[in-house]
N, C-alpha and C positions, 0 to 999 in steps of 0.2 A: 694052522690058521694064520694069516697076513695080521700083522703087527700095526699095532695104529698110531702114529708120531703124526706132531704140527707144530705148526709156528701161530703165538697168541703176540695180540696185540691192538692198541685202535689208535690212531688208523690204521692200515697195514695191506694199502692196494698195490704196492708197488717192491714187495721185498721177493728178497735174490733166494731165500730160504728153500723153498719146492725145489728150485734146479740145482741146488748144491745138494741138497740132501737127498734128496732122489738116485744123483747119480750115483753119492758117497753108497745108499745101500744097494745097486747094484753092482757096484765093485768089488763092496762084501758079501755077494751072494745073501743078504738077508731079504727076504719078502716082508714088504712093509708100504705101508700105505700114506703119503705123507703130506696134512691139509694145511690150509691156512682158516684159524679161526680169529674172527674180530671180537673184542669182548669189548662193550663198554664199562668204563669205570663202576658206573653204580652196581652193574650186574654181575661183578667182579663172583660174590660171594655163589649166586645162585648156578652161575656157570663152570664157577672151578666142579663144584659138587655133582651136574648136570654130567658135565663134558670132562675136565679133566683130569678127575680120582680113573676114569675109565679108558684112559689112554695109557701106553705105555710109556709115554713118555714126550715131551715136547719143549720147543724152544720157546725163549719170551724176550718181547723188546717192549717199550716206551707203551705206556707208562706204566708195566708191571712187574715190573724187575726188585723193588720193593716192597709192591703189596701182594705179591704170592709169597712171601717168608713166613709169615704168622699161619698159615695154612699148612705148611708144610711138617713131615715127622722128623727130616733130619735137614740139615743144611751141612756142606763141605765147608773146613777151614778157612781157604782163601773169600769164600764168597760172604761167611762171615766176617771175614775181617773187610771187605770191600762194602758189606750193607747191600748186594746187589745178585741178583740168580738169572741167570740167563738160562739155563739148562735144567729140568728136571728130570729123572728117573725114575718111573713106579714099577720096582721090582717086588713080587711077591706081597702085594699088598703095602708096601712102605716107600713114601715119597721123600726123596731126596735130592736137596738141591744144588746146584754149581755155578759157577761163572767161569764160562770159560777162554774169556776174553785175556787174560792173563795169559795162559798158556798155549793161547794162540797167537799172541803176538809174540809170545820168547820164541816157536818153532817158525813163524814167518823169518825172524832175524835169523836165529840158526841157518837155516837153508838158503837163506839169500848172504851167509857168510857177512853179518853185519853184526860188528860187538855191542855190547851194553857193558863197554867199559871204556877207561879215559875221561877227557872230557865228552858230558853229553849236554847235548840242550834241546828242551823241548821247545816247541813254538804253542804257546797257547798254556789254561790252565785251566781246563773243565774236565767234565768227566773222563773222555777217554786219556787226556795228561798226567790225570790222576792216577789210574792203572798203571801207564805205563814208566811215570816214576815211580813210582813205588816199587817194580819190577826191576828199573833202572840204579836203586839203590840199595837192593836187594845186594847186589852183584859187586855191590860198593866202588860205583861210580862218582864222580864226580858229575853231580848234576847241576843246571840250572836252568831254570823257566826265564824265556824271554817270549815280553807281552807289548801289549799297547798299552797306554799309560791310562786308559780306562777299566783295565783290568788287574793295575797293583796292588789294591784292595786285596780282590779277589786269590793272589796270588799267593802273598802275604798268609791270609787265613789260610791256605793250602799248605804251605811250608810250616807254619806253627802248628796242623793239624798233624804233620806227615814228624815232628820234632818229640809231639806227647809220647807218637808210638813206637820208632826207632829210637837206638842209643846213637848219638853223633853221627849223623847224618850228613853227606857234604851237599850241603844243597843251597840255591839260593836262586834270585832272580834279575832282571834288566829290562831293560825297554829295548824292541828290538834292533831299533834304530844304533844300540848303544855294541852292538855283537863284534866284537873285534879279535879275539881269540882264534887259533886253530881249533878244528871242533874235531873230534874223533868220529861222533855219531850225530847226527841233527836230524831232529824227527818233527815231523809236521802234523800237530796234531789240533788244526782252526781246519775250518771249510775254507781258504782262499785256495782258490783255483777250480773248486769243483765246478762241473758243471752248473748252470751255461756260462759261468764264470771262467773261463776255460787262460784267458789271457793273462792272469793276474799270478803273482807269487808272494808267497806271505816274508821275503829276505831277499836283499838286492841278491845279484851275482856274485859280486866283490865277500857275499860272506860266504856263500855257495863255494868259490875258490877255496876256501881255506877248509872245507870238509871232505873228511876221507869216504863218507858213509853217510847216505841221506834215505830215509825212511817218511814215505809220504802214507799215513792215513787215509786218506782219499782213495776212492777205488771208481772215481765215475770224473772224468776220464781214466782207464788204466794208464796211462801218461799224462799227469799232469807237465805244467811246465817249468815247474820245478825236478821232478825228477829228470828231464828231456835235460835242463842245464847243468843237471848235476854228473849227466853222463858227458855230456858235451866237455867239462873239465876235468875230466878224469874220475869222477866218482864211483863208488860203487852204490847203487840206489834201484832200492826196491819199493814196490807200491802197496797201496792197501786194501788188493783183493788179496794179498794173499793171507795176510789177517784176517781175513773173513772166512778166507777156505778154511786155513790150520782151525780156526774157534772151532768150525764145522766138525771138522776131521775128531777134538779133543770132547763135542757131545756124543759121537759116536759111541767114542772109547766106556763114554759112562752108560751108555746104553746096552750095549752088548759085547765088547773088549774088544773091535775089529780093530784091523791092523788094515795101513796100506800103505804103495810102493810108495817112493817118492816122485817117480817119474808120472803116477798118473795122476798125483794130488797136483803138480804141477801143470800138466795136462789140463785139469780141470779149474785150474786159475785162468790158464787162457780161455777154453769152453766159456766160462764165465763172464769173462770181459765182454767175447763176442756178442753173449746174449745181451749183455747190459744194453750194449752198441746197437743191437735190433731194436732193443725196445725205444 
C-alpha cells in the first residue's frame, strides 16, 4: 500500500516541498504519495487529529513549527533544544518530531566544501541565524552577527540567549557597515537579494574580497548576486537551495532510513532551481 506524506502549512500556495520530495522517494524506490495540506491556525487541533495522526508522516512550515510539539509522543533532541519541528514521523502508531534544518545546512556546507570554522559571520539575526550559529558554534567557531543598527536589540537578546546555554562561546556582533576583518565563512542569512529584489547585496564587495567562503540562504534566484561576486573574486560560494534539498534528503532519513548518491542529490538542486525559474 502507497505511503501517505505532505507538507502543512497556511499559507502554502507556492512551496518547492511536492518536487523535492516526490523526486527524493523516487530515487529511493519508495511508493509514496505526497500532498500539500493548508491548515488554519484555529483548526490546528481538529485537523492534526482528522489528517495528520493518519499520515505517515509529513513536513511543517510557518506557522506550525511550534504548535505541533504539545501534540506530539516524542520530539528529537535538537528540535528540542531549537523549540521548532519541521519533520514529523508516525511510525507504528508513535509520532515523533525533528528539525531538520540543522543538519541540512551542516550537509549543504560539507558538500559544497565550505567550513564552520575560523572566523564566521552571519549577516542577519532571526530565525534561520539562529540555527545556523548555533551550528556554527557548535564546531567552536569564532562567530559574529553583523546587522543593521535596527536590529542590535535583537542581536544582543540572541547572543545572551545563545551565552545561558553554551559554556564560553565566541561570539559577538557589529553593524554591518562596520565588517573589516578577513572572514573564513560569511553566510547570508536576511532576504537582500531575493527575488524580485534581484540587484541588491546585503555587503559591499570590498568585504566580499576578504572572504574565502560565502554561503547565501536564498535559493530564489539560485544566483544571487552575492554569490555571482563572490565567485567573481575567488570565492568558494554556495546557494541555498541546497539547504533546502539536504533538510529534504535528512526528513527522509527519519522517515524510512533512505540513503542517496551525492551526484543525484546535486542533480536535484539544479532540477530545482530550474523549476523555481518556471514558476
Amino acid at each position: 500500500m502507497s505511503k501517505k506524506y505532505a507538507v502543512i502549512g497556511h499559507p502554502i500556495g507556492h512551496t518547492m516541498s511536492p518536487f523535492i520530495h516526490k523526486r527524493l522517494f523516487e530515487l529511493s524506490g519508495v511508493d509514496a504519495e505526497y500532498t500539500v495540506v493548508d491548515i488554519e491556525p484555529e483548526n490546528f487541533e481538529r485537523d492534526y487529529n482528522n489528517i495528520l495522526k493518519k499520515l505517515d508522516g509529513y513536513n511543517i512550515t510557518i506557522p506550525h513549527k511550534q504548535r505541533v510539539i504539545p501534540f506530539l509522543d516524542k520530539i528529537d533532541g535538537k528540535a528540542e533544544m531549537y523549540g521548532s519541528v519541521n519533520t514529523v514521523a508516525n511510525i507504528d502508531g508513535v509520532s515523533k518530531g525533528y528539525t531538520t534544518d540543522p543538519d541540512g545546512f551542516l550537509k549543504a556546507l560539507e558538500y559544497a566544501s565550505i567550513p564552520l570554522s575560523g572566523n564566521v559571520v552571519i549577516l542577519g539575526c532571526g530565525g534561520v541565524a539562529r540555527t545556523m550559529a548555533y551550528e556554527a558554534l557548535f564546531k567552536n567557531a569564532a562567530l559574529k552577527f553583523a546587522v543593521r543598527e535596527k536590529s542590535i536589540g535583537k542581536a544582543k537578546a540572541l547572543i545572551e540567549e545563545i551565552k545561558t546555554k553554551l559554556d564560553n562561546p565566541d561570539v559577538s556582533y557589529c553593524l554591518i557597515d562596520e565588517l573589516s576583518e578577513d572572514i573564513t565563512t560569511l553566510i547570508n542569512a536576511t532576504p537582500v537579494g531575493m527575488s524580485p529584489n534581484t540587484d541588491f547585496m546585503p555587503v559591499s564587495e570590498a568585504v566580499i574580497k576578504r572572504c574565502e567562503n560565502v554561503y547565501d540562504a536564498i535559493y530564489n534566484p539560485l544566483d544571487t548576486k552575492l554569490i555571482k561576486t563572490a565567485r567573481k573574486n575567488g570565492a568558494n560560494a554556495e546557494s541555498g537551495m541546497s539547504m533546502l534539498v539536504w533538510q529534504a534528503v535528512v526528513a527522509h532519513y527519519h522517515w524510512d532510513k533512505s540513503d542517496y548518491d551525492v551526484k543525484d542529490i546535486e542533480k536535484l538542486c539544479e532540477d530545482a532551481a530550474k523549476e523555481l525559474m518556471s514558476r
